[in-house]
TORKOL-4160 file (C-alpha; in steps of 0.2 Angstrom, whole numbers, padded with zeros to 4 digits, m for minus):
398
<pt num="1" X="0215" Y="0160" Z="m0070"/>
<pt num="2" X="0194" Y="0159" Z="m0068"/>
<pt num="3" X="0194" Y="0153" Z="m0084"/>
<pt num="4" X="0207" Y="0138" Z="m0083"/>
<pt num="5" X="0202" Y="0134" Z="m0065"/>
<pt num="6" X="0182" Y="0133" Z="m0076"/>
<pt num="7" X="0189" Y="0120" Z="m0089"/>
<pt num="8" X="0198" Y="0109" Z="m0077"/>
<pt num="9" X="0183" Y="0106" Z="m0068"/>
<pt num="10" X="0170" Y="0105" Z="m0085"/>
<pt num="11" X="0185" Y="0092" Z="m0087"/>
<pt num="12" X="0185" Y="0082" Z="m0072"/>
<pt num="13" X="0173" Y="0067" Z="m0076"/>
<pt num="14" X="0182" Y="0065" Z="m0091"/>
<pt num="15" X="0201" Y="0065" Z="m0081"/>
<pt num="16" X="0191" Y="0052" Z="m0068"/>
<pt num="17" X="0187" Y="0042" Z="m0081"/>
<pt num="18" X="0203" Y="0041" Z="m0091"/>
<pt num="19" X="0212" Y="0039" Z="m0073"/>
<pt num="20" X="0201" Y="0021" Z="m0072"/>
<pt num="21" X="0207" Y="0016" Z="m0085"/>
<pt num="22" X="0188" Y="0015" Z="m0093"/>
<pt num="23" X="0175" Y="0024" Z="m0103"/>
<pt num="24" X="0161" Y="0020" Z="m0094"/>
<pt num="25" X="0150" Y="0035" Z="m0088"/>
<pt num="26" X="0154" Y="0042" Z="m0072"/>
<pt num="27" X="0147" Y="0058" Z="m0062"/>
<pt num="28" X="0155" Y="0067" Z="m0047"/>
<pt num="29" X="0137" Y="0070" Z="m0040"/>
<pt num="30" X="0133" Y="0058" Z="m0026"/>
<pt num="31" X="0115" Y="0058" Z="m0031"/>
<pt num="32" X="0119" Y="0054" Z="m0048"/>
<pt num="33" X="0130" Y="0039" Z="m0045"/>
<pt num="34" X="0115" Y="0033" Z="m0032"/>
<pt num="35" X="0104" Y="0035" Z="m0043"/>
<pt num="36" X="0114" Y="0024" Z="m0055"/>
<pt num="37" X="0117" Y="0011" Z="m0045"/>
<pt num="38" X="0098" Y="0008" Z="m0040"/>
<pt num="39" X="0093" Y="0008" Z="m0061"/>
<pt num="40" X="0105" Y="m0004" Z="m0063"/>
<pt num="41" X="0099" Y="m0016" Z="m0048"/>
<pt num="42" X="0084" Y="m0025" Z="m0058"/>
<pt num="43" X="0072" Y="m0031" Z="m0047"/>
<pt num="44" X="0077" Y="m0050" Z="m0044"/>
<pt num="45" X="0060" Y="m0055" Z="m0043"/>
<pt num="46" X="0052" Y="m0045" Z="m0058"/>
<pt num="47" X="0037" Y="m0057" Z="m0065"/>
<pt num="48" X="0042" Y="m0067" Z="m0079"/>
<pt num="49" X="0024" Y="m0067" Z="m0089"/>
<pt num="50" X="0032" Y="m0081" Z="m0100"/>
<pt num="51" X="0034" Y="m0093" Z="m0084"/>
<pt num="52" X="0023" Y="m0109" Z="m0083"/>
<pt num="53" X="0008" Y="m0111" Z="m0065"/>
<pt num="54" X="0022" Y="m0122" Z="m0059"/>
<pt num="55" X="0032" Y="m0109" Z="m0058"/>
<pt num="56" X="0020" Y="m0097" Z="m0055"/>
<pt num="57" X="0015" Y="m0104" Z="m0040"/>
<pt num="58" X="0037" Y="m0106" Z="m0035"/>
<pt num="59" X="0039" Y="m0088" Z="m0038"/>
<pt num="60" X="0023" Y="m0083" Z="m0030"/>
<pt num="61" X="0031" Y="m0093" Z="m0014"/>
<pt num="62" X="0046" Y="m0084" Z="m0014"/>
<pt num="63" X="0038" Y="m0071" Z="m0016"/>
<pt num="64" X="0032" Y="m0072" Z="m0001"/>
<pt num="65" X="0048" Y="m0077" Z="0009"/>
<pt num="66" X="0056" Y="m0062" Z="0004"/>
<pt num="67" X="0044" Y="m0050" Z="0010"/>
<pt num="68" X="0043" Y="m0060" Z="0027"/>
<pt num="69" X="0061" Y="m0056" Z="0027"/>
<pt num="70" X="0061" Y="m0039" Z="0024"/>
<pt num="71" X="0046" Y="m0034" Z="0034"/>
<pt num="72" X="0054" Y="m0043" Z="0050"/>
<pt num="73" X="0039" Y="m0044" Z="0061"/>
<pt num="74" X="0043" Y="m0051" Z="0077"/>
<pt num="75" X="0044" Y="m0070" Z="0081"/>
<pt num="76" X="0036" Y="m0070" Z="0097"/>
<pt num="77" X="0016" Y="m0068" Z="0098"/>
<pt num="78" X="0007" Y="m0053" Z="0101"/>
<pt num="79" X="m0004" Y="m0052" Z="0117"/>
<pt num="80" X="m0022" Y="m0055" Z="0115"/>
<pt num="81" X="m0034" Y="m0039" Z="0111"/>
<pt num="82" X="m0047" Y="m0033" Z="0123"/>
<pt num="83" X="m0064" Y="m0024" Z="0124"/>
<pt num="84" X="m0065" Y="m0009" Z="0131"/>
<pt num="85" X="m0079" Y="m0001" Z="0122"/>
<pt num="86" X="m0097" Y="m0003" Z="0113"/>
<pt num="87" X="m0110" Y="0009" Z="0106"/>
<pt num="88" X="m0125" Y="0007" Z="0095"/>
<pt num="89" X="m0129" Y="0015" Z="0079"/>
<pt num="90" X="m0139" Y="0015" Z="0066"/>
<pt num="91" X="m0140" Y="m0003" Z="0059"/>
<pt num="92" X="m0126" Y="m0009" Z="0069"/>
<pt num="93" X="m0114" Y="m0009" Z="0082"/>
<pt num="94" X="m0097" Y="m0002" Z="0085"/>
<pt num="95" X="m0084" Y="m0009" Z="0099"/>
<pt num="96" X="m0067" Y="0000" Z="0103"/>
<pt num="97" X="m0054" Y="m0015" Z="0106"/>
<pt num="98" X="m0035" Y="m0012" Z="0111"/>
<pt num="99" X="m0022" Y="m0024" Z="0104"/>
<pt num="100" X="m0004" Y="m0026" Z="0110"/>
<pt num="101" X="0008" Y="m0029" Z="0094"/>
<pt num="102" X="0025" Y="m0025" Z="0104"/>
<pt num="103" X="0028" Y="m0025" Z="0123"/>
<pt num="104" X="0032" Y="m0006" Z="0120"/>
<pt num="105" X="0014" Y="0000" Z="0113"/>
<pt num="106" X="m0006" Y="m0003" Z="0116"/>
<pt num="107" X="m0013" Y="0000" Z="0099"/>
<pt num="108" X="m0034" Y="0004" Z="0097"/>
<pt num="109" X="m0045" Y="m0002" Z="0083"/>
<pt num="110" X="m0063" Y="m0002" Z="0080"/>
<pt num="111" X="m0077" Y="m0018" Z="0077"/>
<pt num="112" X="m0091" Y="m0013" Z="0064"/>
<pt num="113" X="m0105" Y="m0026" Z="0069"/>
<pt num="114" X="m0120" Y="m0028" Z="0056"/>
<pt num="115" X="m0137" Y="m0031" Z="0068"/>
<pt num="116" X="m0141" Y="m0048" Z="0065"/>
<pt num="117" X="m0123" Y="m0055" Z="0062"/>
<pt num="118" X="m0119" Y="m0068" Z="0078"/>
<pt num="119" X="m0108" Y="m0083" Z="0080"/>
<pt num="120" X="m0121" Y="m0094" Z="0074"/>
<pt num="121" X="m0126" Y="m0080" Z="0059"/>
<pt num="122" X="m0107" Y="m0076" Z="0057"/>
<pt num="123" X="m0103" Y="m0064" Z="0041"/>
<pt num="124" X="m0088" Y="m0060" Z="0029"/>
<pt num="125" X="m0075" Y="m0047" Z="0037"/>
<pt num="126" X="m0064" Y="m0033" Z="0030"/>
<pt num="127" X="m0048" Y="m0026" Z="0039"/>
<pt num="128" X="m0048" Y="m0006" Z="0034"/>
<pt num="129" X="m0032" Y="0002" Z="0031"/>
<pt num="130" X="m0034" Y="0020" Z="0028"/>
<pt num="131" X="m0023" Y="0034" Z="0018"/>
<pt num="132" X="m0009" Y="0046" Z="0023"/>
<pt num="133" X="m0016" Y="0056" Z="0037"/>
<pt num="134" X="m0035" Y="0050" Z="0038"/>
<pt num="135" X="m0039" Y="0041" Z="0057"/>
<pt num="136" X="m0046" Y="0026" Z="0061"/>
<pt num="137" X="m0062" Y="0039" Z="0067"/>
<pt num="138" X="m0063" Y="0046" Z="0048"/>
<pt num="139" X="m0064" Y="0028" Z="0042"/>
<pt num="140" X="m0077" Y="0023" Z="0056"/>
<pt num="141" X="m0089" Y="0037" Z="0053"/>
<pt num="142" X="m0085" Y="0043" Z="0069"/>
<pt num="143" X="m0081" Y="0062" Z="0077"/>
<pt num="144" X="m0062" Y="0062" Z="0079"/>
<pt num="145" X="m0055" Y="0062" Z="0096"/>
<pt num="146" X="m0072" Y="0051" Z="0102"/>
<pt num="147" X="m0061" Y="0035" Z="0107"/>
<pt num="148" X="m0074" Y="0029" Z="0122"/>
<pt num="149" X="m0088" Y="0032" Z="0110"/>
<pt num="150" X="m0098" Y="0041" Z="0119"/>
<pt num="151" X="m0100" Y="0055" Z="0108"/>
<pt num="152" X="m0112" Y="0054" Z="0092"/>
<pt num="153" X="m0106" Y="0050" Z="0078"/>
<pt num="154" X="m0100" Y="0060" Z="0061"/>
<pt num="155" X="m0116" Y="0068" Z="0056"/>
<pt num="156" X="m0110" Y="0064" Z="0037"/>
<pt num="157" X="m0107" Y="0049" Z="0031"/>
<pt num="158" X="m0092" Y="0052" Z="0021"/>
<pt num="159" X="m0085" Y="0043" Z="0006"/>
<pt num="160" X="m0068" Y="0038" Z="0014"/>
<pt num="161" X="m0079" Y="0030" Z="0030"/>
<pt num="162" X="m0076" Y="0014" Z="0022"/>
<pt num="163" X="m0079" Y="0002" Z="0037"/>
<pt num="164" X="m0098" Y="0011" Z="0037"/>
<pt num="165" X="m0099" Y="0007" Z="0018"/>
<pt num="166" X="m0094" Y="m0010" Z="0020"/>
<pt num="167" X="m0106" Y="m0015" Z="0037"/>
<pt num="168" X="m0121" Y="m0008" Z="0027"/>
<pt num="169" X="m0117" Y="m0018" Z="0014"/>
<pt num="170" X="m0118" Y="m0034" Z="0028"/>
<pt num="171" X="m0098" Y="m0036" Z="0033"/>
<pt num="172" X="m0091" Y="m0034" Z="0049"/>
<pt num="173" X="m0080" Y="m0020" Z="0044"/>
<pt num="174" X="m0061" Y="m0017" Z="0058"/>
<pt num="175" X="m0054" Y="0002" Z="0055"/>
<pt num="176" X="m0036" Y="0005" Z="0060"/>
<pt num="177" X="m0025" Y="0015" Z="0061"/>
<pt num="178" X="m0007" Y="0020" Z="0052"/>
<pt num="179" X="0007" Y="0022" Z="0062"/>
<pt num="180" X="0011" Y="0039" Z="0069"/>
<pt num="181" X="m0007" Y="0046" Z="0064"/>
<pt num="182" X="m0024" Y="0048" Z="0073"/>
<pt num="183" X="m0021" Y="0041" Z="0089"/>
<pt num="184" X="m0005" Y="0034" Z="0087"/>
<pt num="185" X="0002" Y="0049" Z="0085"/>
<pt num="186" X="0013" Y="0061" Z="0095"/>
<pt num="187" X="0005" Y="0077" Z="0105"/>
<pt num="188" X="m0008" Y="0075" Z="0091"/>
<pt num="189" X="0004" Y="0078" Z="0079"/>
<pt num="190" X="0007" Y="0065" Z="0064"/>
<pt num="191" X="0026" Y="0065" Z="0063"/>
<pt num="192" X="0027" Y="0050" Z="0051"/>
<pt num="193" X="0049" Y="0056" Z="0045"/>
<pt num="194" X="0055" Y="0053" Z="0066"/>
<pt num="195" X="0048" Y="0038" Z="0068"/>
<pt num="196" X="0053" Y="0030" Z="0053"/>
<pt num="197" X="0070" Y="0037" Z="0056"/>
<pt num="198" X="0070" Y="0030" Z="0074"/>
<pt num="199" X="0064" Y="0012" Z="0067"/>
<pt num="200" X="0077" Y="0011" Z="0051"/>
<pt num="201" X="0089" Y="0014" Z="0064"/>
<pt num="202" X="0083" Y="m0001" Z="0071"/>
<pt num="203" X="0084" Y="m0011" Z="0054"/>
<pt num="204" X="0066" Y="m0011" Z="0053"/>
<pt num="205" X="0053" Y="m0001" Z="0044"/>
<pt num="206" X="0038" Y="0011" Z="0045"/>
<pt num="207" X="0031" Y="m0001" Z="0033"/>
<pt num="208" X="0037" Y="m0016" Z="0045"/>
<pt num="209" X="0030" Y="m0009" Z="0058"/>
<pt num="210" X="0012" Y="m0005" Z="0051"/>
<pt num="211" X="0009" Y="m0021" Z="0043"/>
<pt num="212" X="0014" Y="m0030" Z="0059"/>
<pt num="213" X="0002" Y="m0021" Z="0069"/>
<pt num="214" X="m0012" Y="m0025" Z="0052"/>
<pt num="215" X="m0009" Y="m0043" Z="0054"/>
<pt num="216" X="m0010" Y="m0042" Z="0075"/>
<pt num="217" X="m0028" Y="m0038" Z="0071"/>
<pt num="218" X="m0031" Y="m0049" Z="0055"/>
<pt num="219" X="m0025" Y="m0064" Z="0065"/>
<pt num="220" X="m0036" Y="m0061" Z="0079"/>
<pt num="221" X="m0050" Y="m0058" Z="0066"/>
<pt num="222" X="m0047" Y="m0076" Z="0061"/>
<pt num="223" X="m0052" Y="m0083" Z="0079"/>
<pt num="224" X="m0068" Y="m0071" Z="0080"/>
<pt num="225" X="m0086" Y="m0083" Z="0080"/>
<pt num="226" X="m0097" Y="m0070" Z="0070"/>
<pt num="227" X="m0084" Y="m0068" Z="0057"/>
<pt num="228" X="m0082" Y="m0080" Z="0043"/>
<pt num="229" X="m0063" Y="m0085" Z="0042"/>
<pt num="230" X="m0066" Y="m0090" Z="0022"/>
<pt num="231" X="m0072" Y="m0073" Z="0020"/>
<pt num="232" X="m0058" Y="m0058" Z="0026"/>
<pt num="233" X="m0054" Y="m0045" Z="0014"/>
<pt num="234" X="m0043" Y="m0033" Z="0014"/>
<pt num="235" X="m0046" Y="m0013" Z="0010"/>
<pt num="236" X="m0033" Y="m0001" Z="0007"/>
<pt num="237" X="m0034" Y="0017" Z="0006"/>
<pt num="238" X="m0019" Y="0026" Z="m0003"/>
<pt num="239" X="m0006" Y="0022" Z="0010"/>
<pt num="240" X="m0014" Y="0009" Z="0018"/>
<pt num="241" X="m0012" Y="m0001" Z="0000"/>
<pt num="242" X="0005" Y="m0004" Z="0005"/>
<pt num="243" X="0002" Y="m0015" Z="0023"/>
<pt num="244" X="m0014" Y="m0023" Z="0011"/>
<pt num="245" X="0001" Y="m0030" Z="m0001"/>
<pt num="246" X="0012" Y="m0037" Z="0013"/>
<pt num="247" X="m0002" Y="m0046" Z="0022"/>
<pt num="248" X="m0007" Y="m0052" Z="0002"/>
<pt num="249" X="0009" Y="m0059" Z="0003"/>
<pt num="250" X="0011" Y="m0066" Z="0020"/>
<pt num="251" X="m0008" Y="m0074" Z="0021"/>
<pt num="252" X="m0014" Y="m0086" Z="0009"/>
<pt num="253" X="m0031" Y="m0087" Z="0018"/>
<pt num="254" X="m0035" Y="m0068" Z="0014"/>
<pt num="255" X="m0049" Y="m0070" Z="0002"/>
<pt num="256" X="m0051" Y="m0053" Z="m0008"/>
<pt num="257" X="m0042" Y="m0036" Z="m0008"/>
<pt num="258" X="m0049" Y="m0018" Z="m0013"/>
<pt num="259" X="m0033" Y="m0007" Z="m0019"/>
<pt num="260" X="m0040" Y="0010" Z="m0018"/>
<pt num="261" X="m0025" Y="0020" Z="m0028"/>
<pt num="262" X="m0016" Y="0020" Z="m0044"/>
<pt num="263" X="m0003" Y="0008" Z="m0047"/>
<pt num="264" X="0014" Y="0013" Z="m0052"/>
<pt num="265" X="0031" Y="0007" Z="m0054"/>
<pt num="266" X="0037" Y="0015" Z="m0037"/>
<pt num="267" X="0056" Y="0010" Z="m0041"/>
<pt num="268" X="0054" Y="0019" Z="m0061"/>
<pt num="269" X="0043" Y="0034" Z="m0051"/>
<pt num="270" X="0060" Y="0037" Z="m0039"/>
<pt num="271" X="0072" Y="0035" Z="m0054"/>
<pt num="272" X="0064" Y="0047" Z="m0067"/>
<pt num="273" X="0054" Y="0059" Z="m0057"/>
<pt num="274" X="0073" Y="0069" Z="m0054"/>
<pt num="275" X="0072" Y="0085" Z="m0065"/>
<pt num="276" X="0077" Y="0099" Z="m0053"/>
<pt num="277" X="0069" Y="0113" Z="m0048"/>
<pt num="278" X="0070" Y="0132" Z="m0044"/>
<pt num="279" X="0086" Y="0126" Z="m0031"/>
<pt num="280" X="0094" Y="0115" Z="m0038"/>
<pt num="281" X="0090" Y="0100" Z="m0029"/>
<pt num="282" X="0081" Y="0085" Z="m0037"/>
<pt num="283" X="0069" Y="0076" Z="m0020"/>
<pt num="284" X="0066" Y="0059" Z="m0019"/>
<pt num="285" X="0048" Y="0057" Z="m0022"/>
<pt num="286" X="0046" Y="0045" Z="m0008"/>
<pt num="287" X="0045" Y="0052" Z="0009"/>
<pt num="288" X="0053" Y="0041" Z="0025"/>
<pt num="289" X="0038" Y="0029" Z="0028"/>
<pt num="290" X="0042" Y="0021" Z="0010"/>
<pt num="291" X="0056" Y="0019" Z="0013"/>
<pt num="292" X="0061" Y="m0002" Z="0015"/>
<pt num="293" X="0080" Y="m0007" Z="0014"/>
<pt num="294" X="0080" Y="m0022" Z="m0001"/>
<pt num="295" X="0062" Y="m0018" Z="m0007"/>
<pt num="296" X="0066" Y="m0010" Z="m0022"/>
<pt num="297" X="0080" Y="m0023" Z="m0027"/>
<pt num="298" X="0067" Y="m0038" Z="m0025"/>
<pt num="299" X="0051" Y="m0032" Z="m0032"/>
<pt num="300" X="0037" Y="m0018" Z="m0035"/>
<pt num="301" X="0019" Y="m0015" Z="m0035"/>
<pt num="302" X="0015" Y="m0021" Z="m0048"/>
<pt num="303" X="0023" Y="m0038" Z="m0047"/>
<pt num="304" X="0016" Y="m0039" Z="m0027"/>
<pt num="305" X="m0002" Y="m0037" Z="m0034"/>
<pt num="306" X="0004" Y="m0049" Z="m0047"/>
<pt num="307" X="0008" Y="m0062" Z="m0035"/>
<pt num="308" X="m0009" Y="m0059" Z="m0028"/>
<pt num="309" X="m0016" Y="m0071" Z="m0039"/>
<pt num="310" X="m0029" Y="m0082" Z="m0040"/>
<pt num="311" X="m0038" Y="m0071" Z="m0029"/>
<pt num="312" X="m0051" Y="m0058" Z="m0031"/>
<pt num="313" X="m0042" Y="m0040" Z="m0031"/>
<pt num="314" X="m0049" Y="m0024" Z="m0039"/>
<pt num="315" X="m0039" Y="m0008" Z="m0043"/>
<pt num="316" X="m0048" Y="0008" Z="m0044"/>
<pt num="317" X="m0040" Y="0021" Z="m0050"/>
<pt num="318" X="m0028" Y="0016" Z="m0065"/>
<pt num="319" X="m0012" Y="0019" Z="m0068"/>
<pt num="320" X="m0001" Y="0014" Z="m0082"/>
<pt num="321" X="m0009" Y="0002" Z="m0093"/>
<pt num="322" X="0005" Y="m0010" Z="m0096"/>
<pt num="323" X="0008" Y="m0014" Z="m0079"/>
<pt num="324" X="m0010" Y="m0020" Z="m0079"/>
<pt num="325" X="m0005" Y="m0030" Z="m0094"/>
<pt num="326" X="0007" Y="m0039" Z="m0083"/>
<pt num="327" X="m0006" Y="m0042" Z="m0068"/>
<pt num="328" X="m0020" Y="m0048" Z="m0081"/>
<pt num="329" X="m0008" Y="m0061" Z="m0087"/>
<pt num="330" X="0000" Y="m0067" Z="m0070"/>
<pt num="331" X="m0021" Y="m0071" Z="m0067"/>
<pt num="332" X="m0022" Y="m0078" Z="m0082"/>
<pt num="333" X="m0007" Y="m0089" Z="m0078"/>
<pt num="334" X="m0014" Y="m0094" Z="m0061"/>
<pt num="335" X="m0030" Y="m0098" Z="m0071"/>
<pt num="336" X="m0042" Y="m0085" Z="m0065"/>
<pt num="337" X="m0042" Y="m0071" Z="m0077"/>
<pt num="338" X="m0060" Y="m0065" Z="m0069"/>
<pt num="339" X="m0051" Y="m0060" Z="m0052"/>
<pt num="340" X="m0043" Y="m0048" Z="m0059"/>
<pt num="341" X="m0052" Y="m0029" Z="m0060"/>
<pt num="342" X="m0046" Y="m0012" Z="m0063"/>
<pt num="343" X="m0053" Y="0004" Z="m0065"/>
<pt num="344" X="m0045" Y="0019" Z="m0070"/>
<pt num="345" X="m0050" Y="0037" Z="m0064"/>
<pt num="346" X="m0063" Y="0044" Z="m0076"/>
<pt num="347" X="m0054" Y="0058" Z="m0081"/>
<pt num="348" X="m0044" Y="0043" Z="m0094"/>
<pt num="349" X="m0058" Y="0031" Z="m0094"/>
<pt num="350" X="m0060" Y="0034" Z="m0114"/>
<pt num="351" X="m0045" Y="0025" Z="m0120"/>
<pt num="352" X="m0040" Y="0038" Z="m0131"/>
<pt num="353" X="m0037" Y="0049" Z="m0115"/>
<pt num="354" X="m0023" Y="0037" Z="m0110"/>
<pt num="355" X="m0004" Y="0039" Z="m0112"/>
<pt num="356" X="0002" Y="0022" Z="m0116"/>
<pt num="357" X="0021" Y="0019" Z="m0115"/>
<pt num="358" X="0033" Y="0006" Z="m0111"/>
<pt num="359" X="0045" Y="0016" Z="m0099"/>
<pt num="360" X="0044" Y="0033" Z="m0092"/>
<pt num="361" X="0056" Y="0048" Z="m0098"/>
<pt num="362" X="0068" Y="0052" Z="m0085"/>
<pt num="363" X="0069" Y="0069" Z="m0080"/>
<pt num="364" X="0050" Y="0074" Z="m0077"/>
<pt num="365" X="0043" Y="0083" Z="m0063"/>
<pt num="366" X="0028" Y="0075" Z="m0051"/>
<pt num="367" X="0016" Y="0084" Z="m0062"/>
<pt num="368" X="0024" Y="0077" Z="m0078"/>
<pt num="369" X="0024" Y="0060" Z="m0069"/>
<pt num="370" X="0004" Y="0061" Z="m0066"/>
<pt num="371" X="0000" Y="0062" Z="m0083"/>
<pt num="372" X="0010" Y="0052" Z="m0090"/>
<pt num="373" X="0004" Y="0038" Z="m0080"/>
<pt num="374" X="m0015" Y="0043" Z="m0082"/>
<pt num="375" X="m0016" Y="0049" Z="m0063"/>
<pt num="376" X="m0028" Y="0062" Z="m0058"/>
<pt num="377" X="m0024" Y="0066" Z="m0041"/>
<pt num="378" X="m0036" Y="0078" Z="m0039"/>
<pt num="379" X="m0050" Y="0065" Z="m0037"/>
<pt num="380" X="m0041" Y="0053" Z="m0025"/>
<pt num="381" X="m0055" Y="0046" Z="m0013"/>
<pt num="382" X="m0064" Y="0029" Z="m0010"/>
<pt num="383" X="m0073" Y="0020" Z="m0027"/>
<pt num="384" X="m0088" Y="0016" Z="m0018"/>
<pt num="385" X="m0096" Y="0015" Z="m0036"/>
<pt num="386" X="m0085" Y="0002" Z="m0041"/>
<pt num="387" X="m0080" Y="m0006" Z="m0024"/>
<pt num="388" X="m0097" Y="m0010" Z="m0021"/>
<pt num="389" X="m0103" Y="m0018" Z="m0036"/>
<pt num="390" X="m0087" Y="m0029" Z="m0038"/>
<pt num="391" X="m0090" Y="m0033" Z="m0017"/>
<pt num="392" X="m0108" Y="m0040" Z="m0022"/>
<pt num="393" X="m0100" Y="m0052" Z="m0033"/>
<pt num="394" X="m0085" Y="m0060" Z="m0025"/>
<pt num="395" X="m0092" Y="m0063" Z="m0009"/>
<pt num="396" X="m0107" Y="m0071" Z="m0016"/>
<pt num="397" X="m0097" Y="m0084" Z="m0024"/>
<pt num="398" X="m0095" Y="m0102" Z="m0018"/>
């Protein structure tokens, strides 16, 4: 009986095929037929490297209305920031403002002043959005927890305390923090899954929320005298290279972007990362903050950096060489082949060290994924040595 009751079910796809009257693959695993249904939603935006700049610059646009759609930030205006702080240190200063995103939330950034920059000796700004678990304080230089600063700051300047790398080099640099992290997070605890539970239940997004509270502070950014509005870049850490894309995409008038992580196919990462392991159970690669209803089925990173173009942006630590074939021609489309820059991780520097494929193998594990796509995630930080350099050049040009 074992043995019968055995076949009728290695049977089943086959009798639920037959019932419908068709041939086509079908599985009775949930995940399966999930998983099917997003390779089979193409993203309706992919770039066309064949289109012309006219309609370049049409998809570029709609590029952009889509996004706004999806992200939903809020029509009303945000209340305006304020002041609550201010220390010196060495070769400039440092200000603690609060801004007010959502009637619901008071949400604290930090000013990095250059000495010598004033309204009437105003400077180029960047808006610093750190990685997964780093804090506003990591990227500031200063001692976690020090939110009046009146503490010292970090006795080592570390390579992830952007903002400092950049006011040294003359900008007024603005750290932020992610949602749900530093001091945005709950009894100190960064519990990113819950609140991006709370706000899909919403119909919004961890995403939506972030880069809403990012644009609250570019915005006001904009209206700052010592600041030169023709001259806000954007940094992105890791996570914070998400927020960096939809404000790319929102704002015309950001001049230049750092994307500090490798670039991938996030929709192709989710559909071929699923071999199983010890239990069983194939994970989504992609914890809850990723996760964006429609983002998948309109477009991906690669084609968000794409639509980036004409302006400067630099990638710095690789990734799959084709997709930068796609970005290199969208600039070349919009007539700016020299804006575009990427770097990949030393490790796959040598070309012969790369893998170069068209698509990914399904049925890989996060480790298989990595090398395939020339990641080594083991040196993951900030590119000082080749943000810095390509930082000189743009923002001397006229």
């Amino acid at each position: 009986m074992k043995k019968v009751i055995f076949a009728v079910c290695a049977l089943l796809p086959a009798l639920l095929n037959a019932v419908a009257g068709d041939t086509l693959p079908r599985s009775t695993s949930t995940r399966s037929t999930a998983e099917a249904m997003m390779r089979a939603a193409a993203p309706a935006l992919e770039l066309d490297t064949t289109v012309s700049p006219e309609g370049f610059a049409l998809w570029r646009e709609r590029m952009g209305q889509e996004m706004a759609r999806i992200m939903k930030h809020p029509a009303a205006p945000a209340a305006p920031p304020v002041k609550v702080a201010q220390a010196k240190r060495d070769g400039y200063r440092i200000e603690r403002w609060i801004s007010y995103p959502l009637l619901e939330c008071a949400v604290a950034y930090y000013v990095l002043v250059p000495d010598g920059v004033t309204e009437s000796n105003p400077a180029p700004a960047v808006l610093c959005v750190p990685g997964f678990g780093q804090t506003k304080e990591l990227v500031a230089g200063e001692r976690q927890g020090n939110y009046d600063l009146t503490g010292e700051p970090d006795s080592v300047l570390r390579k992830a305390a952007m903002a400092v790398h950049f006011v040294k080099e003359g900008l007024v640099a603005v750290a932020v923090d992610n949602p749900s992290c530093g001091e945005l997070s709950d009894n100190g605890v960064a519990d990113y899954v819950t609140s991006s539970r709370f706000l899909l239940e919403l119909g919004w997004s961890y995403l939506g929320l972030a880069s809403w509270q990012d644009k609250v502070v570019l915005d006001w950014m904009k209206t700052q005298p010592q600041v030169r509005a023709d001259r806000i870049l954007v940094s992105g850490f890791s996570l914070g290279t998400e927020p960096l894309m939809v404000l790319g995409l929102l704002d015309d008038s950001i001049y230049a972007f750092v994307y500090n992580d490798f670039l991938c196919r996030t929709r192709e990462r989710a559909l071929v990362m699923n071999k199983p392991n010890k239990n069983g159970v194939r994970a989504f690669p992609n914890n809850d903050e990723h996760l964006i209803p429609e983002f998948l089925t309109l477009f991906d990173f690669p084609d968000i950096v794409a639509a980036l173009a004409p302006r400067p942006v630099i990638c710095t630590e690789g990734g799959m060489d084709r997709d930068f074939k796609i970005i290199s021609k969208a600039y070349e489309i919009a007539g700016a082949p020299q804006n575009f820059e990427y770097h990949h991780y030393a490790r796959y520097a040598d070309p012969s060290s790369r893998q170069y494929l068209d698509s990914l193998p399904s049925g890989i594990d996060r480790d298989e994924f990595f090398r395939l796509a020339n990641v080594d995630s083991q040196n993951h930080y900030f590119k000082l040595e080749w943000v810095m350099p390509w930082l000189k050049r743009v923002i001397s040009r006229e």
